[in-house]
N, C-alpha and C positions, 0 to 999 in steps of 0.2 A: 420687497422684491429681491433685494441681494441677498438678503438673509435664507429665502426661499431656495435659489438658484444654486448660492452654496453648500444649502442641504441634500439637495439632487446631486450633486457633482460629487461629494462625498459618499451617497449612500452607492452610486454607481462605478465610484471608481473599487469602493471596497468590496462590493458585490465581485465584479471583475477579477479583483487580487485574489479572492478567495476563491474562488471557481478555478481560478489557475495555479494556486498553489495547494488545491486540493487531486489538481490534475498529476501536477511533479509527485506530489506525496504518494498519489497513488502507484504511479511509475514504479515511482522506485522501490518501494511495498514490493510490488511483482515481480523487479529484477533481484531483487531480496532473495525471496522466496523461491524464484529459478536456481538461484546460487546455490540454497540450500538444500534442495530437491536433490540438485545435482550434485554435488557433496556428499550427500546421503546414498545416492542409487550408487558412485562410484566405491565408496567406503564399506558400504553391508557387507558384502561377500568374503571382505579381508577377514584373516585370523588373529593377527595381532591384536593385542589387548589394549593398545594405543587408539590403533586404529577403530575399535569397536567403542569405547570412549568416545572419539572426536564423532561419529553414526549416532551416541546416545545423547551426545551436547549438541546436535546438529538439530534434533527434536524440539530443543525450549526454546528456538526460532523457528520453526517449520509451526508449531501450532499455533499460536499466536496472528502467524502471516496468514494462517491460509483461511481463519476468522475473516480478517481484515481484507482481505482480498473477494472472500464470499458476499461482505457487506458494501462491498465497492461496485461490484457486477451486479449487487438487488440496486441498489443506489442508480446504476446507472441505468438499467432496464427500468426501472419507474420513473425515471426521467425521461425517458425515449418515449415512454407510452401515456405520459400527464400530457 
């Protein structure tokens, strides 16, 4: 019986942790990725060759995120409708 009870309480507390630090992870994935958005739409237009640098290093975060953000919103649409 305890052996049982403490497998339940286990499986559900980690259930729990993960659902919730799947929730932060994802958070912050998309304020990431706003930052970066943003950084970029600010930077494009500039002439300087620093500035068009820090526009093309803004890119090898910007793809990546927005994978991970597309797979977060199928993720959570088929969870809303399972």
């Amino acid at each position: 019986m305890v052996s049982t009870v403490t497998t339940s309480t286990v499986s559900t507390v980690t259930t729990v942790a993960a659902v919730g630090l799947g929730t932060v992870m994802a958070t912050a994935g998309s304020m990431t990725l706003l930052g970066f958005l943003a950084t970029k739409e600010l930077v494009s237009p500039a002439a300087a060759l620093k500035l068009k640098r820090i526009s093309r290093a803004v890119m090898i975060g910007i793809i990546p995120l927005s994978i991970a953000f597309g797979a977060t919103v199928v993720l959570r649409i088929a969870g809303v409708l399972a």
